[in-house]
C-alpha positions, 0 to 999 in steps of 0.5 A: 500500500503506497503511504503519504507522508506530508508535512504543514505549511512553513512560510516566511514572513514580508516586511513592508515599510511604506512612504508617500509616492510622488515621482515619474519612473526614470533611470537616466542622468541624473537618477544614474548618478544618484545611485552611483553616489549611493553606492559610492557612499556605501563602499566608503560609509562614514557612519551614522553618528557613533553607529560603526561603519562597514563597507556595503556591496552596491545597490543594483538599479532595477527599474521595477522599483522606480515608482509613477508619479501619483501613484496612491495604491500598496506599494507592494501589490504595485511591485508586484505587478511590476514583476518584483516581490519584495520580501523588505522594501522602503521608500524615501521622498526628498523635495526641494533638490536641484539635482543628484548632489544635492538630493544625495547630501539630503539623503545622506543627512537626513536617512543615513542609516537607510542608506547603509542598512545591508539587507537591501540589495536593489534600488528604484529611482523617480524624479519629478522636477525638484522631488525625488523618490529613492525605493530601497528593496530586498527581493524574496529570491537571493541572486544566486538563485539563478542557476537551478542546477546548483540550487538542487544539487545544493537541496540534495546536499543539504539535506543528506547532511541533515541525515547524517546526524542525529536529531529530535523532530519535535519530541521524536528522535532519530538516529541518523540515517544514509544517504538519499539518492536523487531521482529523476522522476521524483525531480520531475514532479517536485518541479511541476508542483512547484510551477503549479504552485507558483503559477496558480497562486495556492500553497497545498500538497492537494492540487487544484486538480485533487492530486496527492503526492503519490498521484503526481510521483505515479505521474512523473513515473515513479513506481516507488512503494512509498511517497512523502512531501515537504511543501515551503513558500517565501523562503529565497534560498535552499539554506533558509528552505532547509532551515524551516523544513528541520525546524518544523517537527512534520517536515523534519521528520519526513527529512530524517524518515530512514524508510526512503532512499530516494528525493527529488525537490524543485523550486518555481518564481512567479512574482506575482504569486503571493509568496514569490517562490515555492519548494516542493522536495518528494521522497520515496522509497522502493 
């Protein structure tokens, strides 16, 4: 008899800090020097008053984040719509410069810390005459996302690392287990979950379909004997899905389960999507 082990939702959370939007998207000139001072600033920080001063990697200039002129909506659900999800995001008003230096000095003097705070990696930049908006973001998904072959391969060797040690899931203990081999066929229907997922806007091991894990592992064209499903959403890379499946008594459990011998396990974007990125990781047993 085939067995479905599943696990509960683990779901990191948004941060979204907003200010009033008065600006025109636009990433020529004078916005292209604001972010060069930035970032010169953040190679070569003075500090913030007595706070200590550390050198920051540079802001990349997208221009999803340069918000229109009036816009009056949610700054996120507008980020999104513009094809970034934001897992942080701040956004900075400055009126009454006259150009990028002077925007900058006002910057500098006034949000200082913002400037320097190291959890934010992009920058957005709109200006309309002598006011100016500077948005501040951290995408849900890190930049070394990019490669989905290392990102599984990354998966894999976490967590048989994960296994090779003993642990308490909850209150149930586990001696350490072998190895896990991957399996295409597992891969496979751990990737089509999490494109439908992503896709469809829904967090759940049923489908819109009524599918189960096992139905989609038999799908994928796996013969197995047993199926389990560890399910994430919002978490930006393998460590920090990792991380909320062992802290989560169900998922650590299906982790740590010495009756499966083979994973496979994908992940699929859709900014869109309320969560932004989604983790599916099958295991199976012959």
């Amino acid at each position: 008899m085939r067995q479905t082990a599943l696990a509960v939702r683990f779901t990191s959370l948004c941060l979204l800090t907003t200010l009033p939007l008065f600006a025109t998207p636009a990433h020529a000139g004078a916005e292209r020097e604001l972010v060069s001072a930035i970032n010169d600033f953040r190679a070569h920080p003075e500090g913030c008053g007595r706070r200590p001063a550390q050198r920051l990697s540079p802001l990349t200039l997208k221009s999803s984040l340069a918000l229109p002129v009036g816009y009056g909506g949610g700054m996120r659900e507008r980020l999104k719509d513009s094809g970034y999800q934001a897992m942080a995001v701040r956004s900075i008003r400055v009126i009454g410069a006259r150009d990028a230096e002077e925007a900058f000095e006002m910057l500098a003097d006034e949000h200082c810390s913002a400037l320097l705070d190291s959890q934010y990696s992009d920058v957005g930049v709109s200006r309309s005459r002598g006011e100016w908006q500077v948005v501040l973001a951290k995408p849900v998904l890190d930049r070394q996302m990019a490669d989905s072959g290392s990102v599984t391969k990354s998966l894999l060797a976490q967590v048989n690392a994960a296994r090779a040690k003993p642990r308490m899931c909850g209150s149930r203990r586990f001696a350490a287990a072998r190895p896990l081999a991957w399996n295409a066929n597992l891969g496979a229907a751990a990737q089509g979950h999490s494109k439908a997922m992503a896709y469809g806007n829904y967090f759940a091991h049923q489908d819109p379909d009524g599918d189960m894990p096992a139905d989609r592992a038999r799908a994928a064209g796996y013969r197995g004997r047993q199926i389990g499903e560890n399910i994430a959403a919002g978490q930006g890379s393998p460590s920090k899905a990792m991380a909320g499946w062992l802290a989560s008594p169900g998922h650590c459990a299906n982790l740590m389960n010495p009756m499966f011998t083979q994973v496979g396990a994908g992940y699929a974007t859709e900014a869109r999507s309320d969560e932004g990125v989604y983790w599916t990781m099958v295991f199976g047993a012959k």
